[in-house]
N, C-alpha and C positions, 0 to 999 in steps of 0.2 A: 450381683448374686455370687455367694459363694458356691463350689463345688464340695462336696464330701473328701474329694481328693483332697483339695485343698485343707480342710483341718483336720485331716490325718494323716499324714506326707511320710510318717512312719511307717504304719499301719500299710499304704497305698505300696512301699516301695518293697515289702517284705511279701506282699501278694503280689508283685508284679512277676514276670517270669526272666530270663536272662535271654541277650539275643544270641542266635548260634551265632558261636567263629566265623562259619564258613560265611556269614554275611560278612561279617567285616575284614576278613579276606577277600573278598569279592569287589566291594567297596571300596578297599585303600588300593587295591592292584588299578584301579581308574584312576582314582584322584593323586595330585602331587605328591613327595614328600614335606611333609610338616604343613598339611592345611587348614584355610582361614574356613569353620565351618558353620552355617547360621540354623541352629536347633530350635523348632517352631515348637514351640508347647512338653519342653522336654520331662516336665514332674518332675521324678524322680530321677536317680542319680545312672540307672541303665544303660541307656546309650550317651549319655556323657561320659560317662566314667570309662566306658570302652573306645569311644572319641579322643579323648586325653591320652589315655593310655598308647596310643599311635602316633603319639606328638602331632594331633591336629592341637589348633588353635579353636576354642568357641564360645562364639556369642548366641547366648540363650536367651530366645524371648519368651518368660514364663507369668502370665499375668495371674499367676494365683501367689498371693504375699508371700503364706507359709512356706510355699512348694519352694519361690523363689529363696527365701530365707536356708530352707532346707539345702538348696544345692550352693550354696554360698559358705554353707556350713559345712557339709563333709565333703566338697571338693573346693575349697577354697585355694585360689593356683591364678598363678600372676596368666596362666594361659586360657582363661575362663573369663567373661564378662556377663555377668547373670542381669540382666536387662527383666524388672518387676512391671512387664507391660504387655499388652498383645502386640504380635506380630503386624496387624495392620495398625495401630498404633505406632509404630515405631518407627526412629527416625533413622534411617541406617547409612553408612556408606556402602558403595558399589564393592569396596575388598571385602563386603562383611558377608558377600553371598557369594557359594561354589556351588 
């Protein structure tokens, strides 16, 4: 089954809202410098793009094609592995989750 997200990834990520700073302020003062991070059902490019932006490392399990297609495409980054599967599908290593 498709989602509506799913064939409009466009449309989905221009109505999505932005997340405050102060979360991910909050978020990186925990976690390492430069972390491996595993993004369960990410869509759109939102909190990847501010994941990245922090020099974490992430593997995205996004089992919608488009969505996955989409973040392949405007964040394409040797620090990004856009995995086109669900999360309980997926076959992961132990570094692949913080």
């Amino acid at each position: 089954m498709t989602s509506w997200f799913d064939e409009s990834p466009e449309i989905y990520e221009r109505a999505r809202p932005v997340y405050p700073e102060q979360l991910w302020d909050d978020l990186f003062a925990r976690l390492p410098s430069s972390p491996l991070v595993l993004e369960i059902g990410p869509a759109t490019v939102k909190a990847t793009r501010a994941l990245l932006s922090r020099r974490a490392s992430v593997v995205a399990c996004e089992p919608g094609r488009n969505l996955a297609s989409y973040l392949r495409t405007n964040l394409g980054t040797t620090s990004l592995e856009v995995r086109n599967e669900t999360f309980e599908a997926a076959t992961l290593d132990r570094k692949s989750v913080v």
